[in-house]
C-alpha atoms as an extended CHARMM CRD file, in Angstrom:
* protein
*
        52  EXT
         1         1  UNK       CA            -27.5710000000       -5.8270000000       -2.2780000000  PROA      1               0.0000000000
         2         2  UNK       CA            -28.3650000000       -2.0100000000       -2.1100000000  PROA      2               0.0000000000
         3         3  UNK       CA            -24.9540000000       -0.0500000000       -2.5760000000  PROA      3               0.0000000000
         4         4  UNK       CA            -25.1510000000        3.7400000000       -0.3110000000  PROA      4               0.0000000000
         5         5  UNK       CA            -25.7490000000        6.4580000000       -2.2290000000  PROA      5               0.0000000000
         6         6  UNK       CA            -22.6940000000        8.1110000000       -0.0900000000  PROA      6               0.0000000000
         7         7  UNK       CA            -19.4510000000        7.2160000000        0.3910000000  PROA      7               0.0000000000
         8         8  UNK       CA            -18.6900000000        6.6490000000        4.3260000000  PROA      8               0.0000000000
         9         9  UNK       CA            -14.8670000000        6.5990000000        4.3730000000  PROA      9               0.0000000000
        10        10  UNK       CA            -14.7890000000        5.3370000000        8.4350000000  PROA      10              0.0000000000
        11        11  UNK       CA            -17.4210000000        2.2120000000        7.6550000000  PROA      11              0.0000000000
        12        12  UNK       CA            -14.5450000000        1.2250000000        4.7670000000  PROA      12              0.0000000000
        13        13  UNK       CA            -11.6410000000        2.0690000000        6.3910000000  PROA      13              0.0000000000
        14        14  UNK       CA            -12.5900000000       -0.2040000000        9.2080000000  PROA      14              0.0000000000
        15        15  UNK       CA            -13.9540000000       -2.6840000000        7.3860000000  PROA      15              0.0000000000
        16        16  UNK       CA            -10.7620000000       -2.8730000000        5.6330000000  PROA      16              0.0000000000
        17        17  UNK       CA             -8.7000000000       -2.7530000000        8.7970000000  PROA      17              0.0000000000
        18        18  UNK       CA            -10.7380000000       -5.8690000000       10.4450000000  PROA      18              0.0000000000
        19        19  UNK       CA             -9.9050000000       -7.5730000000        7.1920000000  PROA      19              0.0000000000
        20        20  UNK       CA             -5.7520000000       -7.1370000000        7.0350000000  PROA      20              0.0000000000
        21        21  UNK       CA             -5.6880000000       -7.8220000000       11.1350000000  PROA      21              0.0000000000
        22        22  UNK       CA             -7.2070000000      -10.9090000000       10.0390000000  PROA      22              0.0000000000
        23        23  UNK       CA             -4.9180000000      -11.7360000000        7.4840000000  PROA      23              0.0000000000
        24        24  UNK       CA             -1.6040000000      -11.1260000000        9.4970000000  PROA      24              0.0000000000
        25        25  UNK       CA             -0.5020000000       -8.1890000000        7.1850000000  PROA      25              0.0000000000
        26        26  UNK       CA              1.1700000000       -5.9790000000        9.5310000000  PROA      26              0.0000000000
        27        27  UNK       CA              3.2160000000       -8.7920000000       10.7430000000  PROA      27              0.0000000000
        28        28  UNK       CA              7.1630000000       -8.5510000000       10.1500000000  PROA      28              0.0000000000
        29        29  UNK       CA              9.9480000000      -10.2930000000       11.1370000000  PROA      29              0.0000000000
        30        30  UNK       CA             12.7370000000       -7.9220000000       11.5920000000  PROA      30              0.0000000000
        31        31  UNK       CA             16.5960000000       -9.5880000000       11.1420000000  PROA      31              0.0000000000
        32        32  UNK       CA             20.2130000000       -8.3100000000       11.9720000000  PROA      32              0.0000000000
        33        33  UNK       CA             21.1510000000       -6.9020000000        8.7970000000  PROA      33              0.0000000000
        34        34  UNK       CA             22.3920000000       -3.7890000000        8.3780000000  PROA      34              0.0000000000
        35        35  UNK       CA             19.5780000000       -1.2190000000        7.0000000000  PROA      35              0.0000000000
        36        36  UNK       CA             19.9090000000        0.6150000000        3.4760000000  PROA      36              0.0000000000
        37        37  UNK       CA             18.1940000000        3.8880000000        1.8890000000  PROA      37              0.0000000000
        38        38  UNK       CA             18.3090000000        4.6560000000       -1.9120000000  PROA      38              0.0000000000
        39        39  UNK       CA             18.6070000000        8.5320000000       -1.8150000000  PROA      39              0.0000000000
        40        40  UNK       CA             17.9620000000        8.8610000000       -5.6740000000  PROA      40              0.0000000000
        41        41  UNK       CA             15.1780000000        5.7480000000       -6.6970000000  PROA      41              0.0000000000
        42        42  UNK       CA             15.0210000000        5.4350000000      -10.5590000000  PROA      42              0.0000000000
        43        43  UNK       CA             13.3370000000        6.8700000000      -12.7190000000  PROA      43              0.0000000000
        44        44  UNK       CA              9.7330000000        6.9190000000      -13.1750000000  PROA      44              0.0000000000
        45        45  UNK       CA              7.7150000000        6.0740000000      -16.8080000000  PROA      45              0.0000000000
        46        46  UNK       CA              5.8630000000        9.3670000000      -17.1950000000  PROA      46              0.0000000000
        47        47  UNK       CA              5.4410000000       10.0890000000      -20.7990000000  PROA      47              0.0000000000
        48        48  UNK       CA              5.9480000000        8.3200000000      -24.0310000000  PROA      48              0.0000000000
        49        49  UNK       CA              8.6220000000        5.4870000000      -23.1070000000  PROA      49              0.0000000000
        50        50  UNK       CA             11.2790000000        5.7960000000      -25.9840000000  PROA      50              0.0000000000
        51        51  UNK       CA             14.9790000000        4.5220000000      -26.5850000000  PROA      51              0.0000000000
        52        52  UNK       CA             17.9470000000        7.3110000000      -26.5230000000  PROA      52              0.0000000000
């Protein structure tokens, strides 16, 4: 297998594409309950994790 010496974003996109069309993984099934939106989501681990 010879791997391109470029990357050719369009050949993987698609390639990708085909492959979760394939796979279903668009697919939802909406219901009837009522939607919800977290404003503030929590916090993010961005440095040295510590207690207090």
């Amino acid at each position: 297998m010879e791997l391109s010496t470029r990357y050719n974003p369009q050949e993987t996109e698609e390639r990708w594409y085909n492959y979760w069309m394939e796979k279903d993984y668009f697919h939802s099934e909406p219901d009837e309950r009522e939607p919800f939106t977290i404003i503030i989501p929590p916090p993010n681990v961005t440095g040295v994790l510590h207690m207090g």
